[in-house]
ZAROTI-255568 format. One record per atom (N, C-alpha, C, O): residue in one letter; x, y, z. Coordinates in steps of 0.2 Angstrom, whole numbers, plus 2048, in hexadecimal, padded with zeros to 3 digits. Layout:
# residues N
aXYZ ...
# end
This chain:
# residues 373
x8047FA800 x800800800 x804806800 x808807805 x8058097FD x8078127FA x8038177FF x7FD8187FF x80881A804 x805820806 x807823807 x80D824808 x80282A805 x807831806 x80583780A x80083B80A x80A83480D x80983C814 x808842812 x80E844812 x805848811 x80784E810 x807852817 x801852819 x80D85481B x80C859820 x80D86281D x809863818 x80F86681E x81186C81D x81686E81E x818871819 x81B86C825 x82186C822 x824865828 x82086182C x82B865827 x82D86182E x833863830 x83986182E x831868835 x83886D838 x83786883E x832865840 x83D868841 x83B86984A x83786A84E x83486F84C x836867855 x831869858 x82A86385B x82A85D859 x82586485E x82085E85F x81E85C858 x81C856857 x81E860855 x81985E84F x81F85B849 x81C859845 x82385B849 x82685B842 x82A853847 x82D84F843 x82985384E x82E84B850 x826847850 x826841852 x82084984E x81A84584F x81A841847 x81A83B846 x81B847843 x81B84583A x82083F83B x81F83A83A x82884183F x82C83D83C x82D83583F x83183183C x82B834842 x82882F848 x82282B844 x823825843 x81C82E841 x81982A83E x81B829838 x81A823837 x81E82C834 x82182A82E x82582382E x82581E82B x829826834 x82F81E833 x82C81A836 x82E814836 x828819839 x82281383C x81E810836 x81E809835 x81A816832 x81881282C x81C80E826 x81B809822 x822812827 x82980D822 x82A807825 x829802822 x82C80682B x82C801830 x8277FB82F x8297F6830 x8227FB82D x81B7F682F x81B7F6826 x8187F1824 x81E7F9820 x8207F8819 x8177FA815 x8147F7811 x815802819 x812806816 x81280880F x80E80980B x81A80A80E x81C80E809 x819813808 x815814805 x81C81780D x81B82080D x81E824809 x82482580A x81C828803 x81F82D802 x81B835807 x815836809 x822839808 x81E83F80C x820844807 x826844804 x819849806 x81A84F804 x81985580A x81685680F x81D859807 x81E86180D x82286680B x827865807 x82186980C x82587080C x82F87180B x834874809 x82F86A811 x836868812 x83686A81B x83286B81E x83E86981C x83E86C822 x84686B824 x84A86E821 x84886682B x84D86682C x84F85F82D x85485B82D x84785E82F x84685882F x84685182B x84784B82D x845852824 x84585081D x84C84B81B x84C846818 x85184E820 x85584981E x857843821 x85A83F81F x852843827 x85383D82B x84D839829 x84C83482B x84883B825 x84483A820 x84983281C x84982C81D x84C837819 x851835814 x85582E815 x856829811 x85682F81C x85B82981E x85782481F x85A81F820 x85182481F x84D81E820 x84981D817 x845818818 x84981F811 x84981D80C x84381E80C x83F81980C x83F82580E x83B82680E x83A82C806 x83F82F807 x83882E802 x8368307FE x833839800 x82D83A801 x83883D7FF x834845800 x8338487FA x8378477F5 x82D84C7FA x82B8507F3 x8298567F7 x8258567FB x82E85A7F5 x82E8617F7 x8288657F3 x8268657ED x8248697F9 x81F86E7F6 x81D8717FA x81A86E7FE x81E87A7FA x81C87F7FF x81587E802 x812884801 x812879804 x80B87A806 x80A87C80F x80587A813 x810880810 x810884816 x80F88B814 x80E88E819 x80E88D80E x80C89580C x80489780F x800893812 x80489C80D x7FF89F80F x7FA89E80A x7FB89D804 x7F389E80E x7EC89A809 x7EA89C800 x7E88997FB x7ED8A37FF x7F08A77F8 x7F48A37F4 x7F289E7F1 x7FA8A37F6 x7FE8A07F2 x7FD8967F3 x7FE8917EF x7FC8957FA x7F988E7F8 x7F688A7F4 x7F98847F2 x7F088E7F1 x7EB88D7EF x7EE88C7E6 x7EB88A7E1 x7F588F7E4 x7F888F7DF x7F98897DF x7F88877D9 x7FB8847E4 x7FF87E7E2 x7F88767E1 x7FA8717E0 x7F287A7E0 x7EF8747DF x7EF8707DA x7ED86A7DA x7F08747D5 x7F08717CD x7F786C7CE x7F78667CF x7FD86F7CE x80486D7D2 x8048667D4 x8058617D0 x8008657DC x7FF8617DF x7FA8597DC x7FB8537DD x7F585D7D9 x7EE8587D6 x7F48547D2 x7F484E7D2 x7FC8577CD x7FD8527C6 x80184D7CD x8008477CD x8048507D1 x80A84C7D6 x8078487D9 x8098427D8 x8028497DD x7FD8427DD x7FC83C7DA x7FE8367DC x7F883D7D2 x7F883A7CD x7FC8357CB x7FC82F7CA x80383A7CA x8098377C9 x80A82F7CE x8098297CB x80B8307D5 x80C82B7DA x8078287DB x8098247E0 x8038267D9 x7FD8227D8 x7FD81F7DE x7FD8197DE x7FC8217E3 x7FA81F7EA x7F581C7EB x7F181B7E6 x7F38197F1 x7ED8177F3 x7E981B7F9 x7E381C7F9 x7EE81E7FE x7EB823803 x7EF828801 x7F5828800 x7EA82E801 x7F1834804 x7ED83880D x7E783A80F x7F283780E x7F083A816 x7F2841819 x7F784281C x7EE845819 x7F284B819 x7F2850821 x7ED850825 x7F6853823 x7F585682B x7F485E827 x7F5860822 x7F286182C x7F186982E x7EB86C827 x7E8869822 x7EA87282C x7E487282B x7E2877823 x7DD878820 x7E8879822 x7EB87E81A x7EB87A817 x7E987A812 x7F0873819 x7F286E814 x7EB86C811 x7EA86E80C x7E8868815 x7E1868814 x7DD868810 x7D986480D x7DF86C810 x7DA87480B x7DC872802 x7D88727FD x7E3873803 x7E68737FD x7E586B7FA x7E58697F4 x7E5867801 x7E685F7FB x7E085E7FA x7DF85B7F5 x7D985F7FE x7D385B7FB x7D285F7F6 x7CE85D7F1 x7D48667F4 x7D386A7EC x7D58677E7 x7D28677E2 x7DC8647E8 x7DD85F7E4 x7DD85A7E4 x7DF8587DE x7DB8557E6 x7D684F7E7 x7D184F7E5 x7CF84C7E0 x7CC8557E7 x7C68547E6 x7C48557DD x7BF8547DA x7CD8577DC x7CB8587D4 x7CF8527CD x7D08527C7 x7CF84E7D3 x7D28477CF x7CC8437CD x7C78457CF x7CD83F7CB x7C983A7C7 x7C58357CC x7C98317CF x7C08347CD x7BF8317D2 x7C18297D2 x7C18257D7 x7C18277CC x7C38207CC x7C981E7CD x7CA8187CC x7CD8227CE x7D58227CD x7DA8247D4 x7E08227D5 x7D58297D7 x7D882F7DC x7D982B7E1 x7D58267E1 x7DE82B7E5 x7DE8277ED x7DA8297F1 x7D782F7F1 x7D98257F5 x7D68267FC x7D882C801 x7DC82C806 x7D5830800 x7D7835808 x7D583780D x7D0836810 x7DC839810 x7D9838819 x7DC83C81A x7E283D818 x7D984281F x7DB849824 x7D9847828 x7D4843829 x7E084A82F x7E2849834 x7E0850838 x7E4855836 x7DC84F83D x7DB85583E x7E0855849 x7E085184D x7E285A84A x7E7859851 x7E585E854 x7E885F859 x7E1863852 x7DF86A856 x7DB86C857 x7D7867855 x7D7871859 x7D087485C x7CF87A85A x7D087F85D x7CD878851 x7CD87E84D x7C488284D x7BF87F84D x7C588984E x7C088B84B x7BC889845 x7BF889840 x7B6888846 x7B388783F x7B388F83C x7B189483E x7B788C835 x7B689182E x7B688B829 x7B6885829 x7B7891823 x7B788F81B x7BC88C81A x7BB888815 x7C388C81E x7C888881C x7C5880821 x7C987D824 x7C3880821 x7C1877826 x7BF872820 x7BE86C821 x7BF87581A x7BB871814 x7C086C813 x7BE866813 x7C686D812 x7CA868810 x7CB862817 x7CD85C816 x7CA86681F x7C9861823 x7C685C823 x7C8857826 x7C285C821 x7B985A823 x7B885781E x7BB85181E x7B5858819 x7B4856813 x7B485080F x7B084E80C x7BC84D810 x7BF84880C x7BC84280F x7BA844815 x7BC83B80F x7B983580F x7B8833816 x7B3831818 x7BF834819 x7C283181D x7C8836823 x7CD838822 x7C483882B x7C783E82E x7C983C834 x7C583C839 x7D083A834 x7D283683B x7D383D842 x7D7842840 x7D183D847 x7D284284D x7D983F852 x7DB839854 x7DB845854 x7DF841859 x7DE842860 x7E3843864 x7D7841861 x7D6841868 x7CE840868 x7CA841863 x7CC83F86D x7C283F86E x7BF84686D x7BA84886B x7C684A871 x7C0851872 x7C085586A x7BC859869 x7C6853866 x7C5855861 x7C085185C x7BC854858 x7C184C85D x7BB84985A x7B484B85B x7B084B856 x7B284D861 x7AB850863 x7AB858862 x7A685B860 x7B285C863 x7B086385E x7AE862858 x7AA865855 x7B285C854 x7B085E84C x7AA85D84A x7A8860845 x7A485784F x7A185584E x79B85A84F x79685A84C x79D85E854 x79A866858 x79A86A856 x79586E858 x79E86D850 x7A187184D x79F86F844 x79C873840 x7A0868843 x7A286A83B x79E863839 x79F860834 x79985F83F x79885983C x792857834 x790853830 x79185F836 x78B86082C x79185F827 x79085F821 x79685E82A x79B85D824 x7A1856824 x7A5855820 x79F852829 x7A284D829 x79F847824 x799845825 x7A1846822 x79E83F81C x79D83A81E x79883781C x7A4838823 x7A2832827 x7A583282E x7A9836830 x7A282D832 x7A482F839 x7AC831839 x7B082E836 x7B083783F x7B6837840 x7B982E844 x7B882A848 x7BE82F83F x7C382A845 x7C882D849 x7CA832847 x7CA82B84F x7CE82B853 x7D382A856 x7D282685A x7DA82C855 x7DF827854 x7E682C858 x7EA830854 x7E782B85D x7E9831862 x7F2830860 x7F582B85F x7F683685F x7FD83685F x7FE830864 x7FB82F869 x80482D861 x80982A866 x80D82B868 x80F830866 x81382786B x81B82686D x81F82286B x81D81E867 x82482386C x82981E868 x82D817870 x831817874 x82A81386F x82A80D871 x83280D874 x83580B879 x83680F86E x83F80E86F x840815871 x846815874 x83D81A871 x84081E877 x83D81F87F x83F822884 x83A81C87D x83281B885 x834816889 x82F81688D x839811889 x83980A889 x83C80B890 x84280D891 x839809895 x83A80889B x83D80189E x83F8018A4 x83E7FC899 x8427F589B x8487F989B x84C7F789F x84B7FE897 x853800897 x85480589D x85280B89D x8568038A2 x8568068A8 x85B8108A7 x85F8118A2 x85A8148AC x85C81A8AC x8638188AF x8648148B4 x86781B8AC x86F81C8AF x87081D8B5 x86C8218B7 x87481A8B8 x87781C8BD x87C8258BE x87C8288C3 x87D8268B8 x88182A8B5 x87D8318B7 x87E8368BB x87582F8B0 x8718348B2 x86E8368B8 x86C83B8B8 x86E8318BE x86B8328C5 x8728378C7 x87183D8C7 x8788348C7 x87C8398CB x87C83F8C7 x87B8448CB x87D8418C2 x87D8478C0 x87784E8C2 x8788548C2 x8728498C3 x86C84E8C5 x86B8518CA x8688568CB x86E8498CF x86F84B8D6 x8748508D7 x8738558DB x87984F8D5 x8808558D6 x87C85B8D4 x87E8608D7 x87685C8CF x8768628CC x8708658D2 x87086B8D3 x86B8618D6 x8688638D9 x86785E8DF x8638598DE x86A8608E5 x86D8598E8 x86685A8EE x8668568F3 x86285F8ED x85E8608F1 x8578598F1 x8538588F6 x8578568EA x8538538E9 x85784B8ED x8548468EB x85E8498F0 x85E8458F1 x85B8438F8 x85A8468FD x85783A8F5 x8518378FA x84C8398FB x8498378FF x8488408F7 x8438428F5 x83F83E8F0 x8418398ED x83883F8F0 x83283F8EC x8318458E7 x83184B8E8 x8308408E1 x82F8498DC x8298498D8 x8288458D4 x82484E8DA x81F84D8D2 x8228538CF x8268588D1 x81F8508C9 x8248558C3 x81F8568BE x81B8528BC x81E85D8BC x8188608BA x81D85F8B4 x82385D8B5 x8198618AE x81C8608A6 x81A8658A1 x81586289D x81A86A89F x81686F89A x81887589B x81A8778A0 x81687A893 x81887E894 x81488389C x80F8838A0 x81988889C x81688E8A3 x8178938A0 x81A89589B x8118958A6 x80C89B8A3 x80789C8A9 x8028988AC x8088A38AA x8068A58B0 x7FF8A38AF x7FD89F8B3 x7FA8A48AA x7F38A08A9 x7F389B8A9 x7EE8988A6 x7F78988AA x7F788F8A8 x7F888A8B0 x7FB88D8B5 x7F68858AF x7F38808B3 x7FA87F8B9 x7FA87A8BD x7FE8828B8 x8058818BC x8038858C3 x8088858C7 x7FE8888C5 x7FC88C8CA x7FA8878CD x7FC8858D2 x7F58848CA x7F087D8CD x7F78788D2 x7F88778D8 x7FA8768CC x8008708CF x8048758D3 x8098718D4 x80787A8D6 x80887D8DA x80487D8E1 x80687A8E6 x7FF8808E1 x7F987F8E7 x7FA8788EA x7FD8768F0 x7F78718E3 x7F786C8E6 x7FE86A8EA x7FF8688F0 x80486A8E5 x80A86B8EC x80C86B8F3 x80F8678F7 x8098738F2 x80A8778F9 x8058728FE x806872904 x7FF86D8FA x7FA86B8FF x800864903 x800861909 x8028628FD x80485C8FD x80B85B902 x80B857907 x80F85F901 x814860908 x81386190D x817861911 x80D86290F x80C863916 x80B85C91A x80B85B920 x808855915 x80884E917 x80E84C916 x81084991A x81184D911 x81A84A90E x82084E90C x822851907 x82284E913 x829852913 x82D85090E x83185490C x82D84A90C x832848906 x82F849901 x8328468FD x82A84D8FE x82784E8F8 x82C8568F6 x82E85B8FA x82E8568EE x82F85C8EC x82B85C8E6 x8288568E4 x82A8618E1 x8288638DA x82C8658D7 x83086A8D9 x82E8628D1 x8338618CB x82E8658C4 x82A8618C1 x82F86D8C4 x82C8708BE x8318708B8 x8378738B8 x82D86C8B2 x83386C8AC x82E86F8A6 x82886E8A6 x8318738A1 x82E87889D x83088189C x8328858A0 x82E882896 x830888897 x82988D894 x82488B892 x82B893895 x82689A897 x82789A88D x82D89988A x82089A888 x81F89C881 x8268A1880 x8288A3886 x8298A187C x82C8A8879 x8328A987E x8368AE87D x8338A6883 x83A8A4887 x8378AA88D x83B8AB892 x8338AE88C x8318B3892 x8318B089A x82D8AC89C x8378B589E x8378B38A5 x8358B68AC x8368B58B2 x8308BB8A6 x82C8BE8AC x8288B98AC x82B8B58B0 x8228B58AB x81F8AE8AE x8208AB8B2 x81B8A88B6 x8288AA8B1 x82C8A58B5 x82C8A88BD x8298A78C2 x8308AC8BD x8318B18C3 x82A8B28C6 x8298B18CC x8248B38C2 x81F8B38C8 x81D8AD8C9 x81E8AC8CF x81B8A68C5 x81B8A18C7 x82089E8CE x81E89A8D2 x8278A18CE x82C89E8CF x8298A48D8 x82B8A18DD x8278A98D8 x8248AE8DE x81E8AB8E1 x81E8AC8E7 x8188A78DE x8128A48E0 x81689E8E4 x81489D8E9 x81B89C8E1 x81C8948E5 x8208968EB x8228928F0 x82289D8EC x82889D8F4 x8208A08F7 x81F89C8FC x81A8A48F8 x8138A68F7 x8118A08FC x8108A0902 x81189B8F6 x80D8958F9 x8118918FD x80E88B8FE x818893901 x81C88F906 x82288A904 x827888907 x82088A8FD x8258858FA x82E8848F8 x8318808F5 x82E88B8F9 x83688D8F9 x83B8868FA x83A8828FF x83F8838F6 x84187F8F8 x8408768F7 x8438718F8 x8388788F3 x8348738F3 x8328728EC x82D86F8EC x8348758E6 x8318778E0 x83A8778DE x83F87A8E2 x8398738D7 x83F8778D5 x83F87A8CC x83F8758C8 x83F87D8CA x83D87E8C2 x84487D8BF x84987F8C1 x8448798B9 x84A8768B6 x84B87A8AF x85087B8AC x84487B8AC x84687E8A7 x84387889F x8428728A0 x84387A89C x843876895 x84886F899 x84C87089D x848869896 x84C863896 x84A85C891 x84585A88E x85185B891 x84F85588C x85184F88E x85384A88A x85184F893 x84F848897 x84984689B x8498438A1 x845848897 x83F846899 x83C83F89B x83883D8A0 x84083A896 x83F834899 x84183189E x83E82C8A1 x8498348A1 x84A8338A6 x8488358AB x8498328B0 x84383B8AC x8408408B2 x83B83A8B3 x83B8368B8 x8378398AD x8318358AF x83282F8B1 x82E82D8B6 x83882A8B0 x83A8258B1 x83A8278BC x8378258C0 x83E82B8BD x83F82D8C3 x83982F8C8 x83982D8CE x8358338C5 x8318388C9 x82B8328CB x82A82D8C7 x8288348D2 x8238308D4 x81A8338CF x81582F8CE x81C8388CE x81583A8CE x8188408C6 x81D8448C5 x81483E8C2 x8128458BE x80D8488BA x80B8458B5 x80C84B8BB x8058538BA x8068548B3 x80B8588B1 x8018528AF x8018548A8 x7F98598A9 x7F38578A9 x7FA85E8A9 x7F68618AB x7F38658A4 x7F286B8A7 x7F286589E x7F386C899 x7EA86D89A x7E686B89D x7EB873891 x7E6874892 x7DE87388E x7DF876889 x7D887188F x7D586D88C x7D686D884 x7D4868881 x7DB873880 x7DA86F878 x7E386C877 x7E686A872 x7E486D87D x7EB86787B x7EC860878 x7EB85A87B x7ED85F870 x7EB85A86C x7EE85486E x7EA85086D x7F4852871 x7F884B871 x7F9847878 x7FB841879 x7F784C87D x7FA846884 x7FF844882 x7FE83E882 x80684587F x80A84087E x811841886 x81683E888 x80E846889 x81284788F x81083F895 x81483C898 x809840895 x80583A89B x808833896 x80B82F899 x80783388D x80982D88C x81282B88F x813826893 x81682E88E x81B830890 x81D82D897 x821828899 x81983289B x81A82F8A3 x8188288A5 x81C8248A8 x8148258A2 x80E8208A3 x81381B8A0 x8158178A4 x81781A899 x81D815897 x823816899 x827812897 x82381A89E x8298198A2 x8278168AB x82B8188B0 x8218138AC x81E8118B2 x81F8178B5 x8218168BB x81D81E8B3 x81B8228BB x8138258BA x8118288B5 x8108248BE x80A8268C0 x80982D8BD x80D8318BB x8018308BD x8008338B9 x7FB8378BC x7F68348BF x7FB83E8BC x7F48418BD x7F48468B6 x7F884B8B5 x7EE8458B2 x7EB84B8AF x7E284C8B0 x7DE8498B2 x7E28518AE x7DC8548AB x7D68508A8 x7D984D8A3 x7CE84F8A7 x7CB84C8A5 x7CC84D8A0 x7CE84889D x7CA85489D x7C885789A x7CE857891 x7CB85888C x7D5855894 x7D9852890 x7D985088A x7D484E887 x7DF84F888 x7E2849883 x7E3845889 x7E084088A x7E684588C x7EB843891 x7E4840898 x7E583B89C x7DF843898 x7DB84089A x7DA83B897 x7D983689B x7D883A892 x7D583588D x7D982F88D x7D682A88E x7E183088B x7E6829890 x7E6827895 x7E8822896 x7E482C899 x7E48298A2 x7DC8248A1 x7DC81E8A3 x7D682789F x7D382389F x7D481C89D x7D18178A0 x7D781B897 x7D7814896 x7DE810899 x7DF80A898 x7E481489C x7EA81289D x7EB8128A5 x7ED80D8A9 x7E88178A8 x7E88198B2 x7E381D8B2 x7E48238B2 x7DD8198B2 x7D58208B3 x7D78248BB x7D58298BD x7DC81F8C0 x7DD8228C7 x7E08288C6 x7E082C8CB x7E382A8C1 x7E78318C2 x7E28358BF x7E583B8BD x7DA8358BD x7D78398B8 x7D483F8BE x7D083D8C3 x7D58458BD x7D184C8C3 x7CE84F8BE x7CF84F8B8 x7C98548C1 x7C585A8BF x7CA85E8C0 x7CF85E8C3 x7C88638B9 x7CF8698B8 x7CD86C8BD x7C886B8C1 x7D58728C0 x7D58798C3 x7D28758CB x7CF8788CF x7D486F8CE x7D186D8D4 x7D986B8D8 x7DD8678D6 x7DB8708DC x7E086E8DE x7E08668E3 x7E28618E2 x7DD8698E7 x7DD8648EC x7DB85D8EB x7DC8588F0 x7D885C8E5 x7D88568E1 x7DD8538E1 x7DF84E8E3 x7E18588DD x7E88578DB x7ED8548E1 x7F084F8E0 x7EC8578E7 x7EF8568E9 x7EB84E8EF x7EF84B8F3 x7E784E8EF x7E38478EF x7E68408EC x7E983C8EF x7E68418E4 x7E683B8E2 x7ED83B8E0 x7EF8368DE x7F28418E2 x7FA8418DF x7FB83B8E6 x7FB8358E5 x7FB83D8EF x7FB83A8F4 x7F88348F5 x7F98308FA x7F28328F1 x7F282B8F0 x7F58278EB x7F68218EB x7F782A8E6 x7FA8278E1 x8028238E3 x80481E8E2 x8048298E8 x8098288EC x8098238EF x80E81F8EE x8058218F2 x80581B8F6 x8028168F6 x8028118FA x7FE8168F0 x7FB8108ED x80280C8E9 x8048068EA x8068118E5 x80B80D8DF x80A8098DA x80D8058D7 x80280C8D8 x8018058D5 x8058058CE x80780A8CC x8067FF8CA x8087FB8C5 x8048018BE x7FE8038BD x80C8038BC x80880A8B3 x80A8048AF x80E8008AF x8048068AA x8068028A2 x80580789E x80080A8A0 x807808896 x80380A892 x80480888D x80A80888A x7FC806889 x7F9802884 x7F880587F x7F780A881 x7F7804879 x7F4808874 x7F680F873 x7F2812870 x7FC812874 x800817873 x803818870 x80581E86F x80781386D x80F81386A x80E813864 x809813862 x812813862 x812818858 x80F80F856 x80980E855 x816808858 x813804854 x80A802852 x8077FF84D x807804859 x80180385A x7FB808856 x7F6806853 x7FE80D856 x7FA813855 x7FB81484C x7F7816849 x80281084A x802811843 x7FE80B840 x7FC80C83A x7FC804843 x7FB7FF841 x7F1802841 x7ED80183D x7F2806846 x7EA806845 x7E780C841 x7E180B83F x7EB81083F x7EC814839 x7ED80F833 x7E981082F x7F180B832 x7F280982B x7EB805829 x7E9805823 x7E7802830 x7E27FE830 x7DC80182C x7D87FD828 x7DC80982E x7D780D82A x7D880D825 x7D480B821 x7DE80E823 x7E280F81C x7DE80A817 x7DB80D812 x7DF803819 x7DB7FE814 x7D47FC817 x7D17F8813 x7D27FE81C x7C980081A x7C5803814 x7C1802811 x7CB809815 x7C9810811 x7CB80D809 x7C9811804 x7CE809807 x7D2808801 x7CC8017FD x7CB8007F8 x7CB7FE804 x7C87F7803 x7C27FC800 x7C07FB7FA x7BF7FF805 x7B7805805 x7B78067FA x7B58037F5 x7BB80B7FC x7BC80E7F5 x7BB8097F0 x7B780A7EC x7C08027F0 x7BF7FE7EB x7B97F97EA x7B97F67E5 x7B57F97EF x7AE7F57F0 x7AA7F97EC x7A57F77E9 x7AB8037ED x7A68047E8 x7A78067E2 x7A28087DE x7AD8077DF x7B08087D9 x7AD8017D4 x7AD8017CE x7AC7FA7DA x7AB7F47D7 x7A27F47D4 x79F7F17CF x7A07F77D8 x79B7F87D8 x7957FD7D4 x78F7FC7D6 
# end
């Protein structure tokens, strides 16, 4: 089976290590992906796995866009696909114009991917529209459905970002190396308990809640501290500073530590007893709580989530009502003391691309039943 990805581009960042995760996953399982995009930085690690790039600016603005559909309808043609799967919501726009102007007997199957919590407008057509419209999450699925369902043809599917199993992989234990280094760097944390919040901050953001709960939580567990990892939008450190003035406010002086952006996340979660995926209700991937959860640490998020949506079917005991500190700090101290046994199931790319490719040949199988017909 021939499929072709089209993203907009693949720079760096959550979104461009999400495209490239799933692409070599579907090479891996012998999809046969070719990917179209803009290009990026990304593209050559593309390369190295013999994956096939067709460069095409479909990260322009909706003007010049809208030039490339003619462009795009022959490059289609050409590749004689069976799916083409397209992300973003411009891209969108621009491939079901050109699909919808192919032949129907001949055209592949298409599938939009939709991963955010867009306003309804006139650009949604190429979302919506095409046969087949996978969401990455429930709560998106019930906006579109809220939102744009006079335009859906057939029900959404649901098929949430995943993880990479080989970087997630909890059998390969954390260094000894990396314990002493962290300890030498913040020796306050030796023989300590850590819950470790994870996300960006921002004075309006949900890092006030997990501070409160804290401040509750120390006063039963002297060995409890709070491990804040992430950084303020746009590197701004006034945020930080006030953040960093409510938590000495709430007692905590000494009990909070902010680390900053880090890229050992796997090891934090491997480490820490407890961590707060807290974001905020149109947050698309949970892939923080997936994260924590495949390196066995317990979990508290948000119902309201992506990240709730995983604890539901992975640890419903970590699921709270938003903005309730004392929740928080309830089910963080029971969690504590229960220990129970984390797993997580149906998140990992292998999984997530298998039931993606699954669609792939419904949708293919679909079309050829009625072409036969």
């Amino acid at each position: 089976m021939r499929i072709v990805q089209i993203w907009p581009e693949l720079e760096p960042g959550d979104r461009g290590k999400a495209a490239l995760d799933f692409i070599q996953e579907l090479a891996r399982q012998d999809a046969k992906p070719i990917v179209i995009s803009a290009g990026g930085a990304l593209v050559a690690r593309l390369e190295l796995h013999d994956v096939q790039h067709i460069p095409l600016p479909l990260n322009k603005k909706p003007f010049w866009a809208m030039a490339l559909v003619r462009r795009l309808r022959s490059v289609l043609q050409n590749l004689n696909a069976d799916v083409v799967h397209v992300h973003g919501r411009l891209t969108a726009q621009v491939v079901w114009r050109a699909w919808d102007g192919m032949d129907v007997n001949t055209r592949p199957s298409l599938v939009t991917h939709v991963d955010g919590y867009y306003s309804p407008s006139r650009r949604d057509v190429g979302l919506v529209s095409g046969p087949c419209v996978i969401a990455s999450s429930d709560g998106i699925a019930s906006h579109l459905k809220a939102h744009l369902g006079e335009k859906l043809v057939n029900p959404t599917h649901i098929v949430h970002w995943g993880i990479s199993s080989r970087e997630f992989d909890r059998s390969k234990p954390v260094s000894g190396q990396w314990h002493l280094r962290f300890l030498n760097s913040y020796p306050q944390l030796e023989g300590k308990n850590w819950w470790l919040y994870s996300g960006p901050l921002s004075e309006k953001g949900e890092l006030k809640v997990f501070l409160h709960a804290l401040a509750r939580a120390v006063t039963s567990r002297e060995d409890l501290l709070g491990l804040v990892v992430g950084a303020s939008k746009g590197g701004d450190l006034h945020h930080i500073r006030k953040l960093e003035q409510l938590a000495q406010e709430l007692g905590l002086e000494g009990k909070v530590l902010f680390l900053g952006e880090r890229k050992d996340l796997r090891e934090l979660y491997a480490s820490s007893q407890l961590t707060f995926s807290l974001a905020n209700p149109g947050e698309p991937s949970g892939q923080s709580a997936m994260q924590a959860l495949a390196m066995g640490c317990s979990v508290v998020a948000y119902k309201d989530t992506c990240a709730g949506e995983v604890l539901e079917g992975c640890f419903p005991k970590g699921v709270v009502e938003r903005g309730d500190s004392q929740a928080l700090c309830d089910v963080g101290l029971a969690l504590m003391e229960r220990r129970d046994k984390v797993e997580l199931n149906g998140f990992f790319h292998e999984e997530i691309v298998k039931k993606t490719i699954n669609i792939y040949r419904d949708l293919v199988g679909s079309s050829s039943q009625a072409e036969a017909d």
